[in-house]
KEVEX-770236 format. One record per atom (N, C-alpha, C): x, y, z. Coordinates in steps of 0.001 Angstrom, whole numbers, padded with zeros to 6 digits, always signed. Each point is the difference from the previous one (the first is absolute). Layout:
N
XYZ ...
***
This chain:
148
-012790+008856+018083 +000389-001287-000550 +001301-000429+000658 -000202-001269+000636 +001315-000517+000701 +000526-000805-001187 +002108-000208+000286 +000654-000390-000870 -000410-001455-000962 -001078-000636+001442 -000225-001404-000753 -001044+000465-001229 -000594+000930+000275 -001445+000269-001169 +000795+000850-001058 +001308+000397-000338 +000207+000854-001335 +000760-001395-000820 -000787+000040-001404 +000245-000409-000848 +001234+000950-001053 +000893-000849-000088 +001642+001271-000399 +000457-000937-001503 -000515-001512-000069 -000046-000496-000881 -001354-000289-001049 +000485-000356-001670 -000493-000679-000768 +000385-001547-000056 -000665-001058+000380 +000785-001296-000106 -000954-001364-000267 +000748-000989-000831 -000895-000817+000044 +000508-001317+000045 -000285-001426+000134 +000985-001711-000362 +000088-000052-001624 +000961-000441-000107 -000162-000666-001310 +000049-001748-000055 -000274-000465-000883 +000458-001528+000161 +000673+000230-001117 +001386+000258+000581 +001213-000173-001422 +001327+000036+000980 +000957-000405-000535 +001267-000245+000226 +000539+001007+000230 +001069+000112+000838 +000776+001723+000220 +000698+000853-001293 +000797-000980-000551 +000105+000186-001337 -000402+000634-000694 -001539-000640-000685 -000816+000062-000676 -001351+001330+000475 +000487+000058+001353 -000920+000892+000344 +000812+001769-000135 +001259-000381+000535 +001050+001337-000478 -000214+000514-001253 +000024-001065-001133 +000070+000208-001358 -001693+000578-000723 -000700-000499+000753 -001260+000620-000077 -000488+001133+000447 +000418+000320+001027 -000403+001439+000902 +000786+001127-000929 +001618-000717-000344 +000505+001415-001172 -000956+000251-001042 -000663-000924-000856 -000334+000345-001124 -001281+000597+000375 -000645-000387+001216 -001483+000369+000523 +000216+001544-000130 +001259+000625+001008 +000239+001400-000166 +000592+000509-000852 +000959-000673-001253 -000559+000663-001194 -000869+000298-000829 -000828-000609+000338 -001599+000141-000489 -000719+000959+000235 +000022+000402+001061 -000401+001525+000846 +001323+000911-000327 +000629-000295-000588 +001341+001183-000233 +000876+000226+001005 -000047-000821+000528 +001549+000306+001229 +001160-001167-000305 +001180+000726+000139 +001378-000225-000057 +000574-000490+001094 +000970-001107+000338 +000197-000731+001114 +001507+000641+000050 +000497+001324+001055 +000820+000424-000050 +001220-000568+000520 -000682-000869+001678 +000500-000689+000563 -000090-001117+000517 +001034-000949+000417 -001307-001122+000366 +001685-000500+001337 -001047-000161+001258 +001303-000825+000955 -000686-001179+000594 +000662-000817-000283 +000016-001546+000438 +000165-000301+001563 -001224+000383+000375 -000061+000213+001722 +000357-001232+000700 +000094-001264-000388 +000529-001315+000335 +001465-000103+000040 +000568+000168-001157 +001162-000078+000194 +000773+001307+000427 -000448+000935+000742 +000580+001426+000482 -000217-000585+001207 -001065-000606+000883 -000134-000100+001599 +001209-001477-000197 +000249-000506-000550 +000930-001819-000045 +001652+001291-000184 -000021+000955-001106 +001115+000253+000245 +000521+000914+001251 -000498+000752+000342 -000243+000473+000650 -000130+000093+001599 -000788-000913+000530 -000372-000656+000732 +000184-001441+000547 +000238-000539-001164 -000070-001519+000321 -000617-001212+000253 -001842+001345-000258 -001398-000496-000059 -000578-000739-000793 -001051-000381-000155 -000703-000519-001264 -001497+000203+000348 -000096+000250-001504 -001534+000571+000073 -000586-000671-001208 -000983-000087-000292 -001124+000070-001548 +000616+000382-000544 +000055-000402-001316 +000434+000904-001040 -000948+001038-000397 +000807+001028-000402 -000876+001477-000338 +000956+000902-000069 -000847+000787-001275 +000449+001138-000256 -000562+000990-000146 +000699+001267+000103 -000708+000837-000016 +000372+000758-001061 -001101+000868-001091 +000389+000326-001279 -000535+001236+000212 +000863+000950-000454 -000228+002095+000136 -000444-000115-001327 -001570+000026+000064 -000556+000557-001586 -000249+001308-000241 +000034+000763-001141 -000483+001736+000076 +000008-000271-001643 -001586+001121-000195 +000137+000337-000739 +000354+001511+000054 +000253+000392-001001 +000897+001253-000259 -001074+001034+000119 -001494+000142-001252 -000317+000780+000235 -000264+000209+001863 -000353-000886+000074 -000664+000019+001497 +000910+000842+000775 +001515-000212-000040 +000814+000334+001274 +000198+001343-000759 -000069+000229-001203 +000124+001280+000084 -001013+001366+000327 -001275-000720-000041 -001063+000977+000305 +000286+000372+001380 -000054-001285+000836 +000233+000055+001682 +001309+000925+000168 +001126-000229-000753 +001018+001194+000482 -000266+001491-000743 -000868+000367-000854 -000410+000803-000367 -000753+000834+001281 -000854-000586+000823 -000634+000195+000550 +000493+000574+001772 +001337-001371+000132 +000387+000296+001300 +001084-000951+000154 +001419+000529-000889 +001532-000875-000096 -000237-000452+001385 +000125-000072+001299 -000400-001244+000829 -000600-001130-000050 -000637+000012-000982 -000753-001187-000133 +001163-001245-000653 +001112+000797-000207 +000420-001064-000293 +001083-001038+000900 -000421+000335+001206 +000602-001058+000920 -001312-001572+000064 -000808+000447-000904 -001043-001211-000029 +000362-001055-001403 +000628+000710-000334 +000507-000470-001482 +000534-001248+000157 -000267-000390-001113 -000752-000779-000559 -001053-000677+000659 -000775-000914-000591 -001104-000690+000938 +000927-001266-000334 -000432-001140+001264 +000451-000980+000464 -000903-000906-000043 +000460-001191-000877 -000856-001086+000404 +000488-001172-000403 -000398-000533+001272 +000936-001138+000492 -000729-001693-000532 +000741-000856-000329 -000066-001320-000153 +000222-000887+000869 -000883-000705+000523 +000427-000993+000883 -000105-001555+000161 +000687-001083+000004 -000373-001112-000577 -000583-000502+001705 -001349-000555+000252 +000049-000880+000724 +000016-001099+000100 -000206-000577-000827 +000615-001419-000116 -000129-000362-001799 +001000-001446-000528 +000267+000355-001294 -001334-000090-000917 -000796-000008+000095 -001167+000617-001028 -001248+001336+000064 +000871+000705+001724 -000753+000940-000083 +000479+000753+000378 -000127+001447-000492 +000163+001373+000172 -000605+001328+000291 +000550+000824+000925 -000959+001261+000632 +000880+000912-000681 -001217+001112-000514 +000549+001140-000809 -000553+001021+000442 +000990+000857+000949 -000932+001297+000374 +001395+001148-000229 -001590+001316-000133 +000991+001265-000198 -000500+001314+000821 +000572+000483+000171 -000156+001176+000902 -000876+000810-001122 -001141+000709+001051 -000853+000181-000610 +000521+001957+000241 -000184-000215-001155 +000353+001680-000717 -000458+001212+000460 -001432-000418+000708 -000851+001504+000556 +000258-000686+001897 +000774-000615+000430 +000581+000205+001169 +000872+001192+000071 +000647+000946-001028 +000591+000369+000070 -000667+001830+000449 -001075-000252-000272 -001037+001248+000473 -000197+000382+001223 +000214-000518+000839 +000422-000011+001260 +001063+000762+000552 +000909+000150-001050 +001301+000726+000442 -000224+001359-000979 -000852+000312-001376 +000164+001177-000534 -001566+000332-000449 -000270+000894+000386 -001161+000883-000791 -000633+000523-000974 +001240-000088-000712 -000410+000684-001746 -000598-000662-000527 -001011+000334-000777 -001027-000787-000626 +000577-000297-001371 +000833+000304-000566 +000889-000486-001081 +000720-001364+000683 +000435-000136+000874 +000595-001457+000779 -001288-000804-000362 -001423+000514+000833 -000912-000718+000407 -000357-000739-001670 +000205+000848-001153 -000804-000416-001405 +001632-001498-000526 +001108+000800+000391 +000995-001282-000201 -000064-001091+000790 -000072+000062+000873 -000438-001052+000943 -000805-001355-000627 -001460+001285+000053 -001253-001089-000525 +000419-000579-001586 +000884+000560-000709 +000207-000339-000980 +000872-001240+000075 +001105-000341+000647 +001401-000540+000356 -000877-001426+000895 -001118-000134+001095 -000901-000511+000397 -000908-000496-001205 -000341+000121-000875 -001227-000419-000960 +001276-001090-000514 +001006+000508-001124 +000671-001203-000626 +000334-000852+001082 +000662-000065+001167 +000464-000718+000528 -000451-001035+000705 -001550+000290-000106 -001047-000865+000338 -000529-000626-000767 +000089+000376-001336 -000335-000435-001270 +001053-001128-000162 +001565+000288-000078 +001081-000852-000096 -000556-001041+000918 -000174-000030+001429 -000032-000951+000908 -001516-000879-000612 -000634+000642-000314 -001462-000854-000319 +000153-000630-001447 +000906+000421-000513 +000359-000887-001409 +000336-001636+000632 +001298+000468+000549 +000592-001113+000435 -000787-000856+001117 -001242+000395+000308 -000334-000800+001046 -001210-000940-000590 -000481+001244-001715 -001242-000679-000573 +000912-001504-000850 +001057+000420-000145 +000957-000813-001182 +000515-001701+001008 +000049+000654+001217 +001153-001064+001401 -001002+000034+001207 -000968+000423+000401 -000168-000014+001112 -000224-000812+000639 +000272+000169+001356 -000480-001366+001027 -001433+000789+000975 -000407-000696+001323 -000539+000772+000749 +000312+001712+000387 -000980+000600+000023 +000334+001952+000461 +000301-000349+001341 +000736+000869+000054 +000944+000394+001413 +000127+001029+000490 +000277+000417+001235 +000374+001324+000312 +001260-000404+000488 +001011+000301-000789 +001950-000362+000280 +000180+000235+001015 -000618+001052+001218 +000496+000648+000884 -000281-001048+001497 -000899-000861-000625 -000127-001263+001369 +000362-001010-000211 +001075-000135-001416 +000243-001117+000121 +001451-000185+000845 +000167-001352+000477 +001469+000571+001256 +001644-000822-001119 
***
């Protein structure tokens, strides 16, 4: 499989406001039980930063607990993957792309079949979260990774 054929995301459009779509994706992943540990405002970090400008978007470190603790149960490295990431992006003001790094990419780098059962677990809600919000907002399906 060449780099263009691996799928590394969950993602989909919404037709909602950036806002409104931020404020939705939190409660989407509290719904599935994850906690928004972190969240960085990737727009205004490349403007400060840089001096750039980009889309607005953010990116939000969700984890749930049991989850990260089985995976470090299993193999404390795993936690340079920590938290899962998933990002908000406004493309223009009534629509929004919501994708997240997909959880059993991370199988690739470890073997234990205790990873492999957190994984698929950490992958099921987070696809669940994203398909809430897409049955609730959606626009056309997408694959995020071609859009430019």
């Amino acid at each position: 499989m060449n780099q263009a054929d691996r799928t590394y995301t969950i993602s989909t459009r919404l037709s909602l406001g950036y806002d409104q779509a931020v404020d939705a994706a939190r409660t989407a992943l509290g719904e599935q039980g994850f906690g928004v540990l972190t969240e960085i405002d990737l727009a205004a970090t490349m403007k400060a930063k840089l001096g750039k400008d980009i889309a607005r978007q953010v990116i939000l470190g969700a984890c749930r607990p049991p989850l990260a603790y089985q995976a470090l149960q299993a193999d404390p490295s795993v936690a340079v993957l920590l938290p899962c990431n998933v990002v908000i992006r406004e493309v223009d003001p009534s629509t929004t792309v919501i994708e997240g790094f997909d959880p059993e990419t991370m199988l690739s780098f470890f073997t234990n079949p205790a990873i492999a059962q957190v994984a698929a677990d950490a992958k099921q809600r987070l696809h669940a979260a994203i398909e809430s919000l897409y049955a609730a907002h959606g626009g056309p399906r997408l694959d995020v990774r071609q859009e430019s």
